[in-house]
N, C-alpha and C positions, 0 to 999 in steps of 0.2 A: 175166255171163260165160257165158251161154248155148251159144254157142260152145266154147266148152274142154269137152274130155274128160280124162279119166286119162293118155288114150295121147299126147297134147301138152301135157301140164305138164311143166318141167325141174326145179320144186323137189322135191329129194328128200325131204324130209319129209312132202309133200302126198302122192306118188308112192306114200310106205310106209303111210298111211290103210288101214282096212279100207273095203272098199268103201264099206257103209255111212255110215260116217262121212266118207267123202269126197262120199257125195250128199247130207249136213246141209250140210255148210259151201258148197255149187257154188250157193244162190241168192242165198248174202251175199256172194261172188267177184265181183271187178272188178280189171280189167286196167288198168292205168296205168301211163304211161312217166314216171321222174321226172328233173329235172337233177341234176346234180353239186352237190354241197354243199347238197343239200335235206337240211331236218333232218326226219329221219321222226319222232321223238316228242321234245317237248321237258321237262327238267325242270320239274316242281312245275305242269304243263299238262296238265288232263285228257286223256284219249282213251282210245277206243275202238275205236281201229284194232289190226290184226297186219296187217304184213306178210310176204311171203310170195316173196323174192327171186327169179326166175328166172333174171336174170344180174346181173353186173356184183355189186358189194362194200356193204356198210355199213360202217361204224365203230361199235364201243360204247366212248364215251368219257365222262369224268365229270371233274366241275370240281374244283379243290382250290382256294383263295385264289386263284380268278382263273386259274390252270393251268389248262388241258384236257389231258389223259390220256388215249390210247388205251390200254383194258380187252382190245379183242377185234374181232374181225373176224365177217360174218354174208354168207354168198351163196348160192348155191342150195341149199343141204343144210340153210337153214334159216331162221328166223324172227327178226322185230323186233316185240315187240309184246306177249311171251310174259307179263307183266303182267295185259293185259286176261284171260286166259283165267285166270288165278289168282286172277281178282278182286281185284285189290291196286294197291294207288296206286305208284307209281314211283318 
């Protein structure tokens, strides 16, 4: 993500970093455009990913006997992923 600066990110949470810590995370940054109905993290599947929205929506949804449940909604103002930085399984 070489390319990106402060001044051309749209996710507001990245945007609110202290500088500093906005130039730890710029050499693990990578840009990618995803389809519709990608599942960004899947239950009881490790990863080590966060995402980091620029546009468009997520869904946080969870299973009940075979139900899916939308929890919550995630776009620019915020992150998928907030697990790995907790260190904690999902």
């Amino acid at each position: 993500m070489s390319d990106f600066s402060r001044s051309n990110i749209q996710n507001l949470l990245l945007r609110a970093l202290a500088p500093e810590a906005f130039d730890l995370l710029l050499p693990a940054m990578q840009a990618i455009k995803l389809p519709t109905n990608f599942e960004l993290i899947s239950p009881c599947v490790p990863s080590g990913t966060v995402y980091f929205l620029e546009s468009g929506l997520a869904s946080v949804a969870t299973n009940s006997d075979g139900e899916s449940v939308e929890v919550g909604h995630v776009g620019y103002e915020g992150m998928a992923g907030a697990h790995v930085l907790q260190k904690v399984d999902q």
